[in-house]
C-alpha positions as CSV (number, residue, x, y, z in Angstrom):
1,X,89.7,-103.2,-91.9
2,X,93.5,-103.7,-91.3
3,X,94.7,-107.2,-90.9
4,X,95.8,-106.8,-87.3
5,X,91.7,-105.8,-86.5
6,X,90.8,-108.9,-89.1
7,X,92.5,-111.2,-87.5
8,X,91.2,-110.5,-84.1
9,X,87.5,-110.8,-85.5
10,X,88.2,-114.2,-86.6
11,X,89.2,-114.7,-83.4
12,X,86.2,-113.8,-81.4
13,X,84.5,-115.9,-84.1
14,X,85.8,-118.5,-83.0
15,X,84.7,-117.8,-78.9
16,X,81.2,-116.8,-79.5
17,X,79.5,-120.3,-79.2
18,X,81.7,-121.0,-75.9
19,X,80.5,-117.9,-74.3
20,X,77.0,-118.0,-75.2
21,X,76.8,-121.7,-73.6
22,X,78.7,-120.7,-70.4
23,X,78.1,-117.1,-69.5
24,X,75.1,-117.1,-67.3
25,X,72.5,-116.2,-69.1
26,X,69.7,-118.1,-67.4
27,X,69.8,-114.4,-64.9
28,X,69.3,-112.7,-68.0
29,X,66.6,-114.7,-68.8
30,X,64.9,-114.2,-66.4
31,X,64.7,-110.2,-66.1
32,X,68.0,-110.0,-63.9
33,X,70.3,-107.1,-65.8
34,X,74.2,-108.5,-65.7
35,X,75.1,-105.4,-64.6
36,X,77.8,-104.9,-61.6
37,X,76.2,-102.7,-59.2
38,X,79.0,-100.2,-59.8
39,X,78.4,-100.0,-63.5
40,X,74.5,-99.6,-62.7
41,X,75.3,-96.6,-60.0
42,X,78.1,-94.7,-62.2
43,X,76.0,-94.9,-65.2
44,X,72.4,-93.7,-63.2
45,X,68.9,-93.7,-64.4
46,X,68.6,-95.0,-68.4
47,X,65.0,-95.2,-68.2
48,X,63.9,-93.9,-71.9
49,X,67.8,-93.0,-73.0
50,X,69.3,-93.6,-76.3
51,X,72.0,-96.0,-75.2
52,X,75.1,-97.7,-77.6
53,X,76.8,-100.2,-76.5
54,X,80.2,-100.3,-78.3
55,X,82.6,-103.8,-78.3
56,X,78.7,-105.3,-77.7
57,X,79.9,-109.4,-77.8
58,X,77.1,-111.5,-77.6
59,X,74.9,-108.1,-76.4
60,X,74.5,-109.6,-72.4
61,X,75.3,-105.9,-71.2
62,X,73.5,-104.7,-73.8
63,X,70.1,-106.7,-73.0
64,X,70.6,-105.9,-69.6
65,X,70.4,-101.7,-70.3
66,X,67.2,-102.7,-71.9
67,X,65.9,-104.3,-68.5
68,X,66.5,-101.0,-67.3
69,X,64.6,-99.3,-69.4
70,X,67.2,-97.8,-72.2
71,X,66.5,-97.8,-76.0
72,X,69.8,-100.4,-77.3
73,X,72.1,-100.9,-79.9
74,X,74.7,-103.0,-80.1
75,X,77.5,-103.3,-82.1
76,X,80.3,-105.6,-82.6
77,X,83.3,-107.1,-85.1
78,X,82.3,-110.8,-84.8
79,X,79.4,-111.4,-87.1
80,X,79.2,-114.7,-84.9
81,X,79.0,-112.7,-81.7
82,X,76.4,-110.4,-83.1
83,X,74.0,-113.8,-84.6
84,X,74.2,-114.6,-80.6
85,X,73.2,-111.4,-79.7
86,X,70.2,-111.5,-81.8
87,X,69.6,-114.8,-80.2
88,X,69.5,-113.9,-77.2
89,X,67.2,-110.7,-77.9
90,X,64.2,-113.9,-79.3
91,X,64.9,-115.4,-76.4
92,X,63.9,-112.7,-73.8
93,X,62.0,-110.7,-76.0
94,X,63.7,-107.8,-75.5
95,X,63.7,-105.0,-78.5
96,X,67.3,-104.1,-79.6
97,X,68.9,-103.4,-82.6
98,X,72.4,-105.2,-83.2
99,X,74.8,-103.7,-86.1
100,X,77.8,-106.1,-87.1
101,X,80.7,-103.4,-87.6
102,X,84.1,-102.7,-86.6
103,X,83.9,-99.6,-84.5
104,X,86.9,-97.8,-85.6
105,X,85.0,-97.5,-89.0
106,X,81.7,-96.0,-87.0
107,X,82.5,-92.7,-88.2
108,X,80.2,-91.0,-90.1
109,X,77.8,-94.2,-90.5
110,X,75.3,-93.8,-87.9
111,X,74.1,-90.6,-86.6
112,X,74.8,-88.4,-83.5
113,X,71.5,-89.9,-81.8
114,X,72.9,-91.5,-78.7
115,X,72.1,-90.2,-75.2
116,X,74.5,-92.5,-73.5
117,X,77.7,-94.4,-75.5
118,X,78.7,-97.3,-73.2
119,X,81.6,-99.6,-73.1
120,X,82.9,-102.2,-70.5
121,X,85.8,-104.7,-69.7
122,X,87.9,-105.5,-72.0
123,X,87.4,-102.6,-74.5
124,X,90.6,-100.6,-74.6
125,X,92.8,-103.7,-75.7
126,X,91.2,-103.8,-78.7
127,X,91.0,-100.3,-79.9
128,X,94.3,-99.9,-82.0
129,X,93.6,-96.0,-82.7
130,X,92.6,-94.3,-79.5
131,X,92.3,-91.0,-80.5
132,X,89.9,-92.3,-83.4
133,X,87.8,-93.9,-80.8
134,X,87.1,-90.8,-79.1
135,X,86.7,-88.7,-82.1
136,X,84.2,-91.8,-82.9
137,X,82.2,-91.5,-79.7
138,X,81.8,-87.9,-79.9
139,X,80.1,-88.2,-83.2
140,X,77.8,-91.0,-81.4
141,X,76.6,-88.4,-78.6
142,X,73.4,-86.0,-78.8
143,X,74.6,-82.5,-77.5
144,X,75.0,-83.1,-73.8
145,X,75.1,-86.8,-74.0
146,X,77.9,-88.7,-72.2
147,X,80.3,-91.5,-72.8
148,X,80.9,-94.4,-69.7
149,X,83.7,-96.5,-70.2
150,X,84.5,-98.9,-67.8
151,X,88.1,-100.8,-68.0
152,X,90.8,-102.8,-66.5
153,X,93.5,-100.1,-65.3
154,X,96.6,-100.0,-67.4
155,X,98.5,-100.0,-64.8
156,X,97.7,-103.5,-63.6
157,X,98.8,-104.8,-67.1
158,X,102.4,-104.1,-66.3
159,X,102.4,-106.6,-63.6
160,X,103.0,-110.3,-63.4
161,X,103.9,-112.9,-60.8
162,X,106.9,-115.0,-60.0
163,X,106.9,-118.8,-59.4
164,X,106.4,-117.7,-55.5
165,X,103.9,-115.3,-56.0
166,X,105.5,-112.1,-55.7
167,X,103.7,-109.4,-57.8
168,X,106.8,-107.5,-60.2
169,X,106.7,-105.8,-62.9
170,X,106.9,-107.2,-66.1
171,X,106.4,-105.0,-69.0
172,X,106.4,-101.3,-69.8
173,X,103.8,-99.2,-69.2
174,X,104.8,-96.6,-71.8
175,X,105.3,-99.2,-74.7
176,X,103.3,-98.2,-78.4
177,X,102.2,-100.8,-80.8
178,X,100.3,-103.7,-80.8
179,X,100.9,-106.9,-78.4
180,X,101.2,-109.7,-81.0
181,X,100.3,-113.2,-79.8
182,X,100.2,-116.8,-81.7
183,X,96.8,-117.9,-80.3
184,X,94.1,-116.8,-78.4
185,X,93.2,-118.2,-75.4
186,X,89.4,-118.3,-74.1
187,X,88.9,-116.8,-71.0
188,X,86.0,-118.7,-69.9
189,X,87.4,-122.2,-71.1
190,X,90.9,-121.4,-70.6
191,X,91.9,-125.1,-72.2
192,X,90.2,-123.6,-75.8
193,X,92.8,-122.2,-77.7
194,X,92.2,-121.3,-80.8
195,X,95.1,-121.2,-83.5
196,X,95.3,-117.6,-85.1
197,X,96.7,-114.5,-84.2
198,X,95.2,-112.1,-82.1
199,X,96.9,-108.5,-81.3
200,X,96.6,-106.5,-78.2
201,X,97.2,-102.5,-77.5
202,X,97.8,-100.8,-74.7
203,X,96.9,-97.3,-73.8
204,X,98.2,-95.1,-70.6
205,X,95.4,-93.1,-68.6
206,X,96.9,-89.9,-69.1
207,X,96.4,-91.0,-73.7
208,X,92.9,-92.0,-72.5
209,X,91.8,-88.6,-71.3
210,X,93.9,-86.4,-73.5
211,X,92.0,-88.8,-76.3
212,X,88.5,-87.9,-74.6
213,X,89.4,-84.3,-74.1
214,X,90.9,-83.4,-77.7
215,X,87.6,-84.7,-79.3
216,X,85.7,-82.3,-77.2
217,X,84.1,-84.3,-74.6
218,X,84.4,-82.6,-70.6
219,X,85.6,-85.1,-68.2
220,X,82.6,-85.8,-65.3
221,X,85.1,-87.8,-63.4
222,X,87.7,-90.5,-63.5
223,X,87.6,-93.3,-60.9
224,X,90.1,-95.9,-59.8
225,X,89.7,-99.2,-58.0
226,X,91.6,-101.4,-56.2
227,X,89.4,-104.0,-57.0
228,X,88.3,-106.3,-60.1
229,X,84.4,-105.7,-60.9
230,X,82.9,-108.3,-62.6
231,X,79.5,-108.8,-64.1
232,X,79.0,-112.6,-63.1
233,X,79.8,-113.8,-66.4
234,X,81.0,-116.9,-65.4
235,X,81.0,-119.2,-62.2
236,X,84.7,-118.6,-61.3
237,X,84.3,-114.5,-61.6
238,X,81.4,-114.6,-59.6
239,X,81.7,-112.2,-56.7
240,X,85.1,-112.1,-57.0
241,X,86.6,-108.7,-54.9
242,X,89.9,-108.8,-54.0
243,X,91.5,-105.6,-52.3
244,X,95.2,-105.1,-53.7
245,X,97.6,-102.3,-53.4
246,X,97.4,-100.9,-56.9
247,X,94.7,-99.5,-59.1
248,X,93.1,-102.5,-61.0
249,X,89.8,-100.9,-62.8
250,X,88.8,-97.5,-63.7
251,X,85.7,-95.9,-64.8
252,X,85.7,-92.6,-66.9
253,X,82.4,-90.4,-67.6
254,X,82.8,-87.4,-70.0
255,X,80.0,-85.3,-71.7
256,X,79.1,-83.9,-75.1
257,X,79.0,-80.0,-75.2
């Protein structure tokens, strides 16, 4: 594992706890999949699938495919997230298997038994190998098997605000190489910081399908959104939809030959 991807386990280490006390888990508890409906549409029917969830956390998304009638696997960096994960798979009774690994190292480990590879919010950012990734998840997929991954749009992480609110751009949407930051900042309790280094990549649409495509996968289609889609994680991203004038998520399906 390089030091940049060590460092950024330690990091989700340290947020596991925090997310499994506030992430609302009572719906999962009580047979309600934390699924946006737009995730559940674009990904269709799993009843009975093979389904591995990639970048897993504490396995909410995961547990909820298995509501829905997929058999789940899970798999994350943080052996903290993962313990969670397992928790929360007692706690509903649920059957799913959780494997503590970094995903860039997948290859070759586990084999190509998976009907559906899924990934969503937040997954890109953390991949420092793109190409690897989708090499990774072809190797994942039965022969006509598929890949969803759902993401924030690059394009939106360009942008900032001024002090008055205007939207400008702040960084470059071509830059290579990893975003290097002091401490990283928990997005549900955004006063928990927690003091080590995290590190951040950034990958253009066109790198993503070019990534897909070279590994052999056929794009389905390639979505984009003016809106954020959120799972109801939280309180405060709850139903949250805002229109704006630039493309803000984007889903991507592609299948195995």
């Amino acid at each position: 594992m390089n030091p940049k991807t060590q460092a950024n386990r330690e990091a989700w280490n340290a947020v596991a706890k925090s997310h499994y006390e506030n992430y609302h888990i009572e719906k999962l508890l009580a047979g309600e999949p934390m699924l946006s409906e737009l995730i559940k549409t674009e990904v269709g029917d799993v009843q009975g699938k093979a389904l591995i969830h990639l970048l897993c956390h504490i396995g909410t998304d995961t547990l909820s495919w298995r509501l829905l009638g997929a058999q789940v696997t899970g798999v994350d960096i943080s052996p903290e997230a993962i313990l969670y994960a397992k928790k929360l798979a007692g706690q509903t009774g649920l059957d799913a298997t959780f494997i503590n690994a970094d995903v860039m190292e997948l290859m070759g480990q586990l084999k190509p038994a998976y009907d559906i590879v899924f990934a969503s919010t937040g997954v890109l950012c953390w991949i420092p190998d793109i190409d690897r990734f989708a090499v990774t998840v072809r190797q994942l997929l039965k022969p006509g098997g598929f890949v969803y991954l759902h993401d924030g749009h690059p394009f939106r992480d360009i942008l900032g605000e001024t002090e008055q609110g205007e939207t400008i751009v702040k960084t470059d949407y071509f830059h290579s190489g990893a975003w290097e930051y002091e401490d990283f900042t928990d997005y549900i309790k955004k006063d928990l910081q927690i003091p080590t280094k995290s590190y951040e990549w950034t990958w253009t649409l066109g790198s993503v399908v070019t990534a897909f495509c070279q590994a052999g996968l056929r794009i389905a289609f390639l979505h984009e959104y003016p809106q954020n889609f959120y799972a109801g994680y939280t309180g405060f991203d709850e139903d949250i939809i805002k229109r704006e004038l630039y493309p803000c998520t984007f889903s991507l399906k592609a299948i195995a030959g």
